[in-house]
N, C-alpha and C positions, 0 to 999 in steps of 0.2 A: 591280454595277459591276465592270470590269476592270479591274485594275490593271497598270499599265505595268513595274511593278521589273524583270518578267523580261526585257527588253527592253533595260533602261537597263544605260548604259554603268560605272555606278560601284556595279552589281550585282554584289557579289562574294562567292566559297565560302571558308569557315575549312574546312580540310583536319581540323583539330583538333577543332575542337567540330561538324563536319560540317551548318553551318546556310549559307545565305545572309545575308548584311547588308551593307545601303549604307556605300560608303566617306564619304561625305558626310555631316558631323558637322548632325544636322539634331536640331531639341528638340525636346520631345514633344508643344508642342501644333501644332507644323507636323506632325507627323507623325499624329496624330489630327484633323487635316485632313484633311491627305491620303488617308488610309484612310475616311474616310466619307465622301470624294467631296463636300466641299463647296468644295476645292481640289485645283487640277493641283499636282505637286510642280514646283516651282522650279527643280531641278538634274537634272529628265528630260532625258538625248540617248539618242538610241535607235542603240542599238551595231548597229552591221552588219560584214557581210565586208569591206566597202569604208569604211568611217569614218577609218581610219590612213590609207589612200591619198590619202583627199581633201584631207587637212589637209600634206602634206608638199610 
Protein backbone atom coordinates (compact mmCIF):
# COMPACT_ATOMS: atom_id res chain seq x y z
CA UNK A 1 0.00 0.00 0.00
CA UNK A 2 1.01 3.68 -0.57
CA UNK A 3 1.01 5.90 1.69
CA UNK A 4 0.06 9.48 1.08
CA UNK A 5 2.30 11.49 3.96
CA UNK A 6 4.77 12.50 1.32
CA UNK A 7 2.20 14.36 -0.51
CA UNK A 8 0.15 15.81 2.46
CA UNK A 9 0.17 19.25 3.25
CA UNK A 10 1.06 19.05 7.21
CA UNK A 11 4.10 16.76 6.03
CA UNK A 12 6.78 18.38 7.79
CA UNK A 13 11.14 18.25 8.12
CA UNK A 14 12.75 18.86 11.88
CA UNK A 15 16.01 20.40 10.55
CA UNK A 16 17.17 19.13 14.02
CA UNK A 17 16.44 15.64 14.50
CA UNK A 18 16.53 15.52 10.37
CA UNK A 19 13.25 13.17 10.23
CA UNK A 20 9.84 13.87 8.61
CA UNK A 21 6.62 14.02 11.09
CA UNK A 22 2.87 15.14 10.69
CA UNK A 23 2.02 18.45 12.12
CA UNK A 24 -1.14 17.05 13.12
CA UNK A 25 -1.42 15.88 16.69
CA UNK A 26 -3.13 12.35 15.54
CA UNK A 27 -2.99 9.05 18.60
CA UNK A 28 -1.64 6.05 18.02
CA UNK A 29 -4.25 4.06 17.17
CA UNK A 30 -5.54 6.39 14.32
CA UNK A 31 -2.30 6.33 13.25
CA UNK A 32 -1.92 2.33 13.22
CA UNK A 33 -4.84 2.66 11.18
CA UNK A 34 -3.63 4.40 8.97
CA UNK A 35 -0.49 2.63 8.33
CA UNK A 36 -2.09 -0.69 7.85
CA UNK A 37 -4.26 0.68 5.34
CA UNK A 38 -7.52 -0.15 7.11
CA UNK A 39 -8.12 3.58 7.20
CA UNK A 40 -7.60 6.94 4.84
CA UNK A 41 -6.01 9.38 7.30
CA UNK A 42 -8.46 12.11 8.21
CA UNK A 43 -6.33 15.19 7.94
CA UNK A 44 -4.87 14.20 4.27
CA UNK A 45 -4.72 17.39 1.69
CA UNK A 46 -2.48 16.82 -0.85
CA UNK A 47 0.07 20.04 -0.97
CA UNK A 48 0.70 21.33 -4.47
CA UNK A 49 2.45 24.34 -6.27
CA UNK A 50 -1.00 25.75 -6.43
CA UNK A 51 -2.84 24.95 -3.00
CA UNK A 52 -1.85 28.67 -1.33
CA UNK A 53 -3.22 30.26 -4.50
CA UNK A 54 -6.41 28.45 -4.50
CA UNK A 55 -7.42 29.29 -1.04
CA UNK A 56 -6.60 33.14 -1.21
Amino acid sequence: MEFQCDECWYNCYDEEEEVYYCEKDVDEDEYARVMTGRRRCPYFIKADDYFISRHQ
